[in-house]
C-alpha positions in Angstrom: 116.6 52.9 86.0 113.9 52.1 88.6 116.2 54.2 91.2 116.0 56.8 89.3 112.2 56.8 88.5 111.6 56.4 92.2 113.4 59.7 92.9 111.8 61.3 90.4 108.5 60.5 92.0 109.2 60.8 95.5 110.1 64.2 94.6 107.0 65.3 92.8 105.2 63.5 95.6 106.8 66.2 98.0 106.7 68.8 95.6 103.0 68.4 95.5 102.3 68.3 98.8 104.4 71.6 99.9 102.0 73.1 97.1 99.2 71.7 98.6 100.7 72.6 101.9 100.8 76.5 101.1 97.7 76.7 99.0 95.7 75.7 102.8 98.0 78.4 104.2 97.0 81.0 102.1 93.5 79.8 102.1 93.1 80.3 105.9 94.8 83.7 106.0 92.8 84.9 103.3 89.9 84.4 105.6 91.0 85.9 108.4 89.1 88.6 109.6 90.4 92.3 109.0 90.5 92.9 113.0 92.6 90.4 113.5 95.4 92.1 111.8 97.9 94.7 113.2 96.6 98.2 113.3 98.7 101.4 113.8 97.7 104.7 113.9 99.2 108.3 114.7 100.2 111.1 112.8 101.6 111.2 109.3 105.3 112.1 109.2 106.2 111.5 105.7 104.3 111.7 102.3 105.7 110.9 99.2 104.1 110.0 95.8 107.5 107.9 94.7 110.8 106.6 96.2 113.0 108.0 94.0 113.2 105.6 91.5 110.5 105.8 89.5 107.0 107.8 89.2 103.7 105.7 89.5 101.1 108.4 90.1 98.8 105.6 91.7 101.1 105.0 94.5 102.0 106.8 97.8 104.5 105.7 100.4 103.8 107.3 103.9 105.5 106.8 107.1 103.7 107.3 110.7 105.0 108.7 114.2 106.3 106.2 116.3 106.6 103.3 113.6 110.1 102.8 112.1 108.8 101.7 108.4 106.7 103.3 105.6 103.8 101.9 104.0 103.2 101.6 100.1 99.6 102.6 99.3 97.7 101.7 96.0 95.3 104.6 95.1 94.1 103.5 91.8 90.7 103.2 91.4 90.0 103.5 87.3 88.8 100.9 85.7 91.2 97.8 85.5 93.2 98.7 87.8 94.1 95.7 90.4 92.3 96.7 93.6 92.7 94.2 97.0 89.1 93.5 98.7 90.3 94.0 102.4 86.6 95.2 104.0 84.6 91.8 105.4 
């Protein structure tokens, strides 16, 4: 019985500190500063306001010249709608 009790709390013991261990991670990347990010520019290729499997009007998916990947962009801006503070 005490095997089994000490198991059980070694393990919350670790699953704590992996929590613990991510919530510093995401702490310290949610300070980082917006230049300190990878920027790419060039000209549009690609607009599209869905990817074929549904329609959200407040969402655009764009690709750009030279980079292999398209970007998912929010453009909601009524009220409620979940908007990302990325300017510091």
């Amino acid at each position: 019985m005490n095997q089994q009790r000490l198991k059980f709390f070694l393990g919350g013991i670790t699953a704590g500190i992996a929590v613990a261990a991510i919530g510093i991670y995401m702490y310290v990347r949610g300070e980082k500063p917006m230049t300190e990010f990878e920027s790419i520019t060039g000209p549009i290729t690609y607009l599209a306001d869905g990817d074929g499997s549904f329609h959200n009007p407040k969402q655009r998916y764009v690709e750009i010249e030279g980079y292999d990947k398209a970007f998912e962009i929010f453009i909601g801006m009524d009220p409620g709608d979940s908007a990302l503070k990325v300017k510091k």
